[in-house]
N, C-alpha and C positions, 0 to 999 in steps of 0.2 A: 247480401251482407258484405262480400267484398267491394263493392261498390262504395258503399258507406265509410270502409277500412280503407280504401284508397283516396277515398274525400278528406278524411281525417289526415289521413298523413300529406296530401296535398295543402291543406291549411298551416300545417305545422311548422311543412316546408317553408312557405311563406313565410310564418313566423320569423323562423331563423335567418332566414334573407334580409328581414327587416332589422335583425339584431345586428347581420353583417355590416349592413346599409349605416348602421348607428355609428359603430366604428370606423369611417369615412369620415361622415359630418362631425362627429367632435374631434377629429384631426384637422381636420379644416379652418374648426372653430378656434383649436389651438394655434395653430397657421396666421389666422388673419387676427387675432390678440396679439400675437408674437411682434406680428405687422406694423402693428399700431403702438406698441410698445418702442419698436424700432425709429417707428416717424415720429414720436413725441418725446425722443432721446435728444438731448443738445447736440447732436451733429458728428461728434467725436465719441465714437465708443473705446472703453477702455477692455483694459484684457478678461476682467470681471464679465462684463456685460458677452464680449465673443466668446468665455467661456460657457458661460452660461446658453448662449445661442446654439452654442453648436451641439451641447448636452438635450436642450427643448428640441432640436430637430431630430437628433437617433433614435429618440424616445418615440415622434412625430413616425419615422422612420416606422420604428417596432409595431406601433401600432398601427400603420398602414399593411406591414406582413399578416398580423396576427388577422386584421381582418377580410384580408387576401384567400385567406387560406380559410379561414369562416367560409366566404363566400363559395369558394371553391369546393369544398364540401358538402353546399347544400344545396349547390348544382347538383352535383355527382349525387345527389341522396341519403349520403350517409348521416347520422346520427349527430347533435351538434356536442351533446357531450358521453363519453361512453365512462368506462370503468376506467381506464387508464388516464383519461384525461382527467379526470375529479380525481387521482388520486396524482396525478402531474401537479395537478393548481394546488392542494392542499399540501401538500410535499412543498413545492416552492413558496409558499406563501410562510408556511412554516418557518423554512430557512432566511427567508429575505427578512423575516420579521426579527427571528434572534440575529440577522448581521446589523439590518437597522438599528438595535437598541445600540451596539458597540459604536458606532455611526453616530449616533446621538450624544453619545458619551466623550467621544473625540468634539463634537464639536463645543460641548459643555467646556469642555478644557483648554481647545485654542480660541475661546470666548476673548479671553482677557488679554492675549499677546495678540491680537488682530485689529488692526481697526476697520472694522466692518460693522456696519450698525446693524440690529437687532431685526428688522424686515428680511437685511440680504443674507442672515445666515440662518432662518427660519426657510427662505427658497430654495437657501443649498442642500438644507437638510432635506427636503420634500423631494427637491431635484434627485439629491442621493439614492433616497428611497426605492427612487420610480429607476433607478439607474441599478441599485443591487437588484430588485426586484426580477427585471429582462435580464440582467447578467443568472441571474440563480436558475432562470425557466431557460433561456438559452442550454446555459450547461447541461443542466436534469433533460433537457429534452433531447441533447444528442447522449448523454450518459446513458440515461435510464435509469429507472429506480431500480436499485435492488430490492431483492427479499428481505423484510425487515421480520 
């Protein structure tokens, strides 16, 4: 019977290495779109565009840690999500969603004094998103949740 029970969770393991694995390749995927985006820019980026580059890569960044530390976990064996951490994501997800809406509402309103067409601030906002998002799971994860 233990035997069985150590098969099991050697499978599982696997699993999660292959979820870690995931999080590489679609940073990669991000990487070489970015890439491609760069080589089919007229030759002169303006400050938009290196804004924007250097926001696609901390993110690129973030998620090269987040599944760093995946992976590294399921070497070591432990669990890929425990109590603390589903209530870490749903905590932060919470919060980056009510900063998002205000987010969304700023850009609603420097809609009109901007001239930025309608694709690039539909990006910024996404951009943003994914930008409060790591900023809210950063902080909560060195803060810590309190007792609610």
């Amino acid at each position: 019977m233990l035997f069985i029970s150590n098969f099991v969770l050697e499978i599982l393991n696997l699993f999660v290495m292959k979820r870690a694995l995931l999080v590489f390749v679609i940073a990669t995927l991000v990487l070489v779109s970015t890439g491609l985006w760069l080589s089919m820019s007229s030759g002169f980026l303006n400050s938009f565009d290196v804004v924007t580059l250097g926001i696609v890569l901390c993110l690129v960044g973030f998620a090269v840690y987040i599944g760093y530390r995946r992976f590294q976990g399921a070497r070591r064996g432990e669990p890929a999500e425990d109590e603390l951490s589903k209530q870490l994501l749903r905590r932060t997800s919470s919060l980056s969603y009510y900063i998002s809406l205000y987010l969304w509402v700023a850009i609603l309103f420097i809609k009109d004094r901007v001239s930025l067409d309608v694709e690039e601030l539909l990006g910024m906002g996404i951009l943003g998103m994914a930008v409060v998002f790591a900023v809210c799971w950063i902080i909560l994860n060195i803060r810590g949740i309190r007792n609610e």
